[in-house]
TIMI-2910 file (N, C-alpha, C, CB; in pm, 1 decimal, decimal comma, always signed):
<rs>
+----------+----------+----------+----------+----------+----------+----------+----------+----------+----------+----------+----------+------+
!      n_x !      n_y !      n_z !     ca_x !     ca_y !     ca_z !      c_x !      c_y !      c_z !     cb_x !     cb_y !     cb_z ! resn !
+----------+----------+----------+----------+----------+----------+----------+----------+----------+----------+----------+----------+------+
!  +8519,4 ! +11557,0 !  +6834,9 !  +8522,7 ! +11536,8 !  +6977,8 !  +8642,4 ! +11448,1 !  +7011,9 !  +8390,0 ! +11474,4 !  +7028,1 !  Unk !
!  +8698,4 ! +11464,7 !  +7140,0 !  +8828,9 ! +11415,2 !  +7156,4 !  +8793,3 ! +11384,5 !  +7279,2 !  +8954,7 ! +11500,6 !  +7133,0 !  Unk !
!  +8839,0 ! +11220,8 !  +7353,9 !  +8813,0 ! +11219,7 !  +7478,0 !  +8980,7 ! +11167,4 !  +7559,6 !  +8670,1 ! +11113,6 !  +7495,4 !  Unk !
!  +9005,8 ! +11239,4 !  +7685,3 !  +9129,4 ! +11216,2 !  +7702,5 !  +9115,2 ! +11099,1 !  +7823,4 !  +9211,9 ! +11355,0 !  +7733,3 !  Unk !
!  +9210,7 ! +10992,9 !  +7840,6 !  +9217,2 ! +10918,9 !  +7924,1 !  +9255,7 ! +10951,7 !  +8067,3 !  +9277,9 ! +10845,9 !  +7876,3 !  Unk !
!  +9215,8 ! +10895,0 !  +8128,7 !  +9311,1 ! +10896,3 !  +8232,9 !  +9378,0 ! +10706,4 !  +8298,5 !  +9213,3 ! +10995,6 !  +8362,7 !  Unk !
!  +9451,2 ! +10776,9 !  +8354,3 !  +9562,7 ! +10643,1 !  +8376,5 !  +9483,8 ! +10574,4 !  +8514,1 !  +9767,1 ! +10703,7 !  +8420,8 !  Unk !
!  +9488,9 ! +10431,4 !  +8490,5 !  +9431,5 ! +10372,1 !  +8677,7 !  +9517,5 ! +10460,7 !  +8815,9 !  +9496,9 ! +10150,5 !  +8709,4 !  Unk !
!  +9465,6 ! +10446,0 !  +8895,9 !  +9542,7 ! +10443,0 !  +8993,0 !  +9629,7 ! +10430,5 !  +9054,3 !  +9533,4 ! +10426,4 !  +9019,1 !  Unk !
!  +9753,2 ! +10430,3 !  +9083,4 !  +9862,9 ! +10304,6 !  +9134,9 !  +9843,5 ! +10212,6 !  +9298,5 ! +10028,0 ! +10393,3 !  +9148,8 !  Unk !
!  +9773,1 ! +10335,6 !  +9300,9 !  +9773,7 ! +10267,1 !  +9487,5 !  +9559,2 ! +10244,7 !  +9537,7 !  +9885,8 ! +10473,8 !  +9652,1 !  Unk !
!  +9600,7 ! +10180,2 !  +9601,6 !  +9425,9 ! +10098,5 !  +9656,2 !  +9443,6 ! +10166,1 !  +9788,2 !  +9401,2 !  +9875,5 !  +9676,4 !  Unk !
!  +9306,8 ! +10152,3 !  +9788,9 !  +9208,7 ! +10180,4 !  +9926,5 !  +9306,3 ! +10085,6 ! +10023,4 !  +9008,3 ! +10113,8 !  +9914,2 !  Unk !
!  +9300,7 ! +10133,1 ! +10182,8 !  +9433,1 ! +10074,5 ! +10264,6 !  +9564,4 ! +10025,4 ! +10270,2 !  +9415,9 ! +10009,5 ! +10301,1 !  Unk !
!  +9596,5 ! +10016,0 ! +10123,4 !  +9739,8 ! +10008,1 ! +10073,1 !  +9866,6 ! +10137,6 ! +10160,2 !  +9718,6 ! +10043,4 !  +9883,4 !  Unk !
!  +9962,7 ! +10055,6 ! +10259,3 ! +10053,3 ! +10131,1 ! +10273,5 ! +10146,2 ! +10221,3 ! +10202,7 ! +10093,2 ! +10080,2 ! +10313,1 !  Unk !
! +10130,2 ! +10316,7 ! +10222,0 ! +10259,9 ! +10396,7 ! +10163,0 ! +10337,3 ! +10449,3 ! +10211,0 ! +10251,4 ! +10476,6 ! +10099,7 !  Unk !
! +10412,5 ! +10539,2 ! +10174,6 ! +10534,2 ! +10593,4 ! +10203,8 ! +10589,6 ! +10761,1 ! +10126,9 ! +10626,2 ! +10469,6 ! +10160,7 !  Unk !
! +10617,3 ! +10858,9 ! +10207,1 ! +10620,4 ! +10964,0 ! +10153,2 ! +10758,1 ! +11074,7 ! +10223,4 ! +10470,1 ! +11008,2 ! +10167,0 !  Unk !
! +10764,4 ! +11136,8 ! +10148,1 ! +10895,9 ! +11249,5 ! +10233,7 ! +10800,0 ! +11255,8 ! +10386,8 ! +10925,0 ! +11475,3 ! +10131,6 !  Unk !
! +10933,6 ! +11224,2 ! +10462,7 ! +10852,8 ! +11294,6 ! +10597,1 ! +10713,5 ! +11179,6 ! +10644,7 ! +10772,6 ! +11483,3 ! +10536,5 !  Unk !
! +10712,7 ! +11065,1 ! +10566,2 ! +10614,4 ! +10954,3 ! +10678,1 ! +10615,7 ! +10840,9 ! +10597,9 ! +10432,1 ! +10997,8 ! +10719,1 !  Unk !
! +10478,2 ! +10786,3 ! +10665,2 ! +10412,3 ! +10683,2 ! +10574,0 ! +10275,7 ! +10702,4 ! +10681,2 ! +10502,9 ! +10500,6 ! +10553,8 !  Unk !
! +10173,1 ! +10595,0 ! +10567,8 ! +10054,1 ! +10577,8 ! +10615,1 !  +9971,0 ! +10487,9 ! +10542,1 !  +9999,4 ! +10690,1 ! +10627,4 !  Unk !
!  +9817,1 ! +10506,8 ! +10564,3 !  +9753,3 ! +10456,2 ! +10468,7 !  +9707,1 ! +10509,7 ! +10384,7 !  +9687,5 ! +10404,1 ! +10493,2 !  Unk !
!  +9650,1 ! +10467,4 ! +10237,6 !  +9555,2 ! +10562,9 ! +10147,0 !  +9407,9 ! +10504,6 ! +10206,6 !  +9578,5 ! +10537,7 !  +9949,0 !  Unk !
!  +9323,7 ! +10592,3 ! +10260,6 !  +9187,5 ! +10644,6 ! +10272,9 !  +9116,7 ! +10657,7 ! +10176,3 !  +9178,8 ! +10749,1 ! +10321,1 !  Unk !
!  +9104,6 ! +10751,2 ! +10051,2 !  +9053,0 ! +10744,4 !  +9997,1 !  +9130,8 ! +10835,9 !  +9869,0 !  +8947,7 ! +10754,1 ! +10060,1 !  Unk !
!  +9100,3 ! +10858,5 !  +9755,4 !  +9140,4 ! +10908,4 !  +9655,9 !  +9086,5 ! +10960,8 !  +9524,4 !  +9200,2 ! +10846,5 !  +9642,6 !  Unk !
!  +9124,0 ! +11063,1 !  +9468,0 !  +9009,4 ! +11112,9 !  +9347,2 !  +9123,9 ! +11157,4 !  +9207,0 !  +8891,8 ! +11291,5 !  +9417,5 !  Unk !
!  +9089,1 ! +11185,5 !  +9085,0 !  +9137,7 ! +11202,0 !  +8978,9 !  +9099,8 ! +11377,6 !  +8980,7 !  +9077,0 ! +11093,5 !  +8864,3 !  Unk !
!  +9226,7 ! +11426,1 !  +8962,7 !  +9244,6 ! +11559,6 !  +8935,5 !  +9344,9 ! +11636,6 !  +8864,9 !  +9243,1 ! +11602,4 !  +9028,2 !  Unk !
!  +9319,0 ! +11682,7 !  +8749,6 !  +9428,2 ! +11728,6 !  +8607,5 !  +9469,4 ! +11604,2 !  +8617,6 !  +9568,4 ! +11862,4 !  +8611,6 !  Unk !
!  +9448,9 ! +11507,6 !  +8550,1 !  +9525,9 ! +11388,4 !  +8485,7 !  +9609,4 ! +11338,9 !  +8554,3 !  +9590,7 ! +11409,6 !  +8376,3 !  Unk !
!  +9582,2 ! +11333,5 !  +8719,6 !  +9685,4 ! +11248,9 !  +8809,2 !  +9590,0 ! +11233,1 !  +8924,2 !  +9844,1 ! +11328,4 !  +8854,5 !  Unk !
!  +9622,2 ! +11128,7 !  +9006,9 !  +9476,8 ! +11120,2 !  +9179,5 !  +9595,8 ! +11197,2 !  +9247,6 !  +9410,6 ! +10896,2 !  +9300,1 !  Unk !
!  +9456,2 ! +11243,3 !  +9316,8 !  +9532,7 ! +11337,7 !  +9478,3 !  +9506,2 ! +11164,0 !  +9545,6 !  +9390,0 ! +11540,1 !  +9596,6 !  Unk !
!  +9560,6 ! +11153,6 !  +9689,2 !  +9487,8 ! +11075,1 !  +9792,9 !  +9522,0 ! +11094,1 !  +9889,6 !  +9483,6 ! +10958,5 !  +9791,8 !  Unk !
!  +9387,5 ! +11109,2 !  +9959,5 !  +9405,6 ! +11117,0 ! +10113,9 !  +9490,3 ! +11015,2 ! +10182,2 !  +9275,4 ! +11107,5 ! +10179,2 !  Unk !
!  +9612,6 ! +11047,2 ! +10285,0 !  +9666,5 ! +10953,7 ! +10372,9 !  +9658,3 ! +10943,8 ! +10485,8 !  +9758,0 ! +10945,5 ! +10369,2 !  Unk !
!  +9606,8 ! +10870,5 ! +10597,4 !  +9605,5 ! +10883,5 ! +10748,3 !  +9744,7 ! +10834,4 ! +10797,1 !  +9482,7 ! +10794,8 ! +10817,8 !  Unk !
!  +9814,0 ! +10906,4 ! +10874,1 !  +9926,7 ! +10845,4 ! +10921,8 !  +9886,7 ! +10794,4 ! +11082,1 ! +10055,2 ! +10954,7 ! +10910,0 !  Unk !
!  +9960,1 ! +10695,5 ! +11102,7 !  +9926,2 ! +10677,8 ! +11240,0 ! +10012,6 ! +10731,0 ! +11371,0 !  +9916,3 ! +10544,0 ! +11248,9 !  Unk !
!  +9907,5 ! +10721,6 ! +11440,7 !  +9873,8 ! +10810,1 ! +11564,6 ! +10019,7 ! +10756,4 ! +11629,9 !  +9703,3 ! +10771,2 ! +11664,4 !  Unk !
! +10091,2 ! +10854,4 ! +11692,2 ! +10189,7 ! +10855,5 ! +11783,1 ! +10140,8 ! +10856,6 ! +11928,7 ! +10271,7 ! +10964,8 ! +11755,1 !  Unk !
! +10224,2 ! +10881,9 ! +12025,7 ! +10182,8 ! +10962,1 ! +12195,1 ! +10092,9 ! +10983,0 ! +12155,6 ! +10246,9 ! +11094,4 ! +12275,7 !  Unk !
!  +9997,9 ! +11011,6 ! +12262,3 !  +9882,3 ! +11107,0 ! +12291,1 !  +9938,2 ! +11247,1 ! +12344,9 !  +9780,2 ! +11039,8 ! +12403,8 !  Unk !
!  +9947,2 ! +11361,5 ! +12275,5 !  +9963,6 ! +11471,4 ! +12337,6 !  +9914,5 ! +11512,2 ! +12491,2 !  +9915,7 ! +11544,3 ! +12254,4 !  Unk !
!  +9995,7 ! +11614,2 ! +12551,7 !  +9929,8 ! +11600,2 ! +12644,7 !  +9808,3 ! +11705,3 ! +12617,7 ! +10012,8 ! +11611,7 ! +12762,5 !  Unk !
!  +9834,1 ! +11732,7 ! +12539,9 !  +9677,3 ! +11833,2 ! +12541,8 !  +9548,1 ! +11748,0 ! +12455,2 !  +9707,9 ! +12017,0 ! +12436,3 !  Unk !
!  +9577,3 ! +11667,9 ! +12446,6 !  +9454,9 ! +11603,1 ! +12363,4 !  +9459,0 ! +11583,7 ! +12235,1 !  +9344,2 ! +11670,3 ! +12370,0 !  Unk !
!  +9366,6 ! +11511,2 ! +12172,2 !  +9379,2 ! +11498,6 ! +12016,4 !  +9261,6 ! +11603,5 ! +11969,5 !  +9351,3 ! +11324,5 ! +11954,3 !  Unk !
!  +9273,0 ! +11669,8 ! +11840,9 !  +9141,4 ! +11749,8 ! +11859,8 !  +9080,9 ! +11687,2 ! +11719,7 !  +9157,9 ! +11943,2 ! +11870,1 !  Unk !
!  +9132,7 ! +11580,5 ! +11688,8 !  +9086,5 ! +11572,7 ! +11523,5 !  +9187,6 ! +11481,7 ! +11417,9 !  +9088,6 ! +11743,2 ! +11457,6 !  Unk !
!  +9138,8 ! +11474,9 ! +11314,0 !  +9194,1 ! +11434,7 ! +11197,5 !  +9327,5 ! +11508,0 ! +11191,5 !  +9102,2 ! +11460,7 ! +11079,7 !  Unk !
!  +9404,0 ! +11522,5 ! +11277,5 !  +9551,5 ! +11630,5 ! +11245,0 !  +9668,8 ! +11499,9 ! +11191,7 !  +9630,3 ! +11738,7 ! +11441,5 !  Unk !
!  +9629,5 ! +11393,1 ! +11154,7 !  +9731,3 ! +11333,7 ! +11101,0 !  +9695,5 ! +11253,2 ! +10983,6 !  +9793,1 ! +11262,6 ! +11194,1 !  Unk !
!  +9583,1 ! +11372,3 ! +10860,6 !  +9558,4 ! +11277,6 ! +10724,9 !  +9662,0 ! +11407,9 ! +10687,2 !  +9364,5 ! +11240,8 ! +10629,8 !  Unk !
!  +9683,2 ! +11359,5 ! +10561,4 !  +9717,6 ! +11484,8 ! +10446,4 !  +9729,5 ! +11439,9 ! +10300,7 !  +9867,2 ! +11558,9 ! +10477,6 !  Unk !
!  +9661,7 ! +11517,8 ! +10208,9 !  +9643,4 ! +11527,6 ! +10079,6 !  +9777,1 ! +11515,8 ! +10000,7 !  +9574,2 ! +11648,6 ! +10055,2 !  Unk !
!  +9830,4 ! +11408,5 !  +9938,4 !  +9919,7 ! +11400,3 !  +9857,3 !  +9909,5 ! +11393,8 !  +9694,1 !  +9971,2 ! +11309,2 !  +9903,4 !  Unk !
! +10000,4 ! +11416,3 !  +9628,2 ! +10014,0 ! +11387,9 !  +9447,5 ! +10057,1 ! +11226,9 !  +9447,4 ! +10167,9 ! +11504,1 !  +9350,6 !  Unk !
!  +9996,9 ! +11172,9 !  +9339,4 ! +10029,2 ! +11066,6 !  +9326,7 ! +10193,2 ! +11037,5 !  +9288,7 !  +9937,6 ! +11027,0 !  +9244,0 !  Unk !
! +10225,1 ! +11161,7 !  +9219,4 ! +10428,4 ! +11145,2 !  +9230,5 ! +10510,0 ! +11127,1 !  +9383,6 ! +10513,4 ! +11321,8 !  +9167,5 !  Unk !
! +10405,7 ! +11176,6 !  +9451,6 ! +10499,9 ! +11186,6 !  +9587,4 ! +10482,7 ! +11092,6 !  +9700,9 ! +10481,7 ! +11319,0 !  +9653,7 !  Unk !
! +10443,0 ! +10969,1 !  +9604,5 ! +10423,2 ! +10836,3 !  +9713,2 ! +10514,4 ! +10717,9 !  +9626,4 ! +10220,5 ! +10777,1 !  +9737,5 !  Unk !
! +10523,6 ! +10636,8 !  +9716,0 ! +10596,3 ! +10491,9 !  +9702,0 ! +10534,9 ! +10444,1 !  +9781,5 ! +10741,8 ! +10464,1 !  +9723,2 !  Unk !
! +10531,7 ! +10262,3 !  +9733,5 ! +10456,5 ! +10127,1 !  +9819,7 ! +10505,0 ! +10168,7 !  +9917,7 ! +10485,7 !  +9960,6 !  +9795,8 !  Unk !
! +10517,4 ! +10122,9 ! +10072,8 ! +10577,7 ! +10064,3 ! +10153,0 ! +10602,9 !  +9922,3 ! +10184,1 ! +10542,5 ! +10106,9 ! +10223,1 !  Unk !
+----------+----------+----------+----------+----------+----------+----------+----------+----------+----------+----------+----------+------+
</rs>
């Protein structure tokens, strides 16, 4: 039997980051193939004029494609 590791995290729960195209916060995060996805909320700009309808500003990142802020 062979058990494979996985590596900590790099980034915490509300820790700013930074990504092509934004920054935000990490929300929350999970271990998947030997790297975390994590959810990021970016924050809210204008209010459209048509309304907000939702969560339209989290998105699912790789843990390669973030830096601190």
């Amino acid at each position: 039997m062979s058990k494979k590791f996985i590596k900590m995290p790099i980034f915490c729960h509300t820790q700013r980051v930074r990504f092509l195209g934004g920054e935000g916060l990490v929300k929350s995060y999970k271990s998947e193939s030997e790297s975390w996805i994590y959810l990021i909320e970016m924050p809210l700009g204008l209010e459209p004029h048509f309304c907000r309808v939702g969560v339209e500003t989290m998105v699912l990142l790789n843990e390669a494609d973030l830096y601190a802020a």
